[in-house]
C-alpha positions as CSV (number, residue, x, y, z in Angstrom):
1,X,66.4,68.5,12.7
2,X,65.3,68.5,9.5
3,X,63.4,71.9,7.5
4,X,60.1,69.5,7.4
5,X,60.4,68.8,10.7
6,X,60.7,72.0,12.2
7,X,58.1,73.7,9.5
8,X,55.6,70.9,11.2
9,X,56.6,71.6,14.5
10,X,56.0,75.5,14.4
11,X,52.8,75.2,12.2
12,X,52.2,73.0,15.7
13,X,52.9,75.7,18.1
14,X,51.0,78.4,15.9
15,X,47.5,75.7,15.8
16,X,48.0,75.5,19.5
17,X,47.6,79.0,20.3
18,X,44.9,79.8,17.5
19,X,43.0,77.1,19.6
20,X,43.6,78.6,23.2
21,X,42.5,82.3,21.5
22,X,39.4,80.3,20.3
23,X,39.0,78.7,23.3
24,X,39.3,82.0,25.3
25,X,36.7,83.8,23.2
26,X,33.9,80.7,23.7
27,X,34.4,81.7,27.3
């Protein structure tokens, strides 16, 4: 896979769990 490609995919992953913290603290 390409740099961009896994740059994008791990700025992914880190969005993902910033949301679920959010998500968690609405709660």
């Amino acid at each position: 896979p390409s740099q961009l490609a896994l740059d994008n995919y791990r700025a992914e992953e880190c969005w993902n769990e910033s949301e679920k913290l959010i998500n968690e603290k609405i709660k």
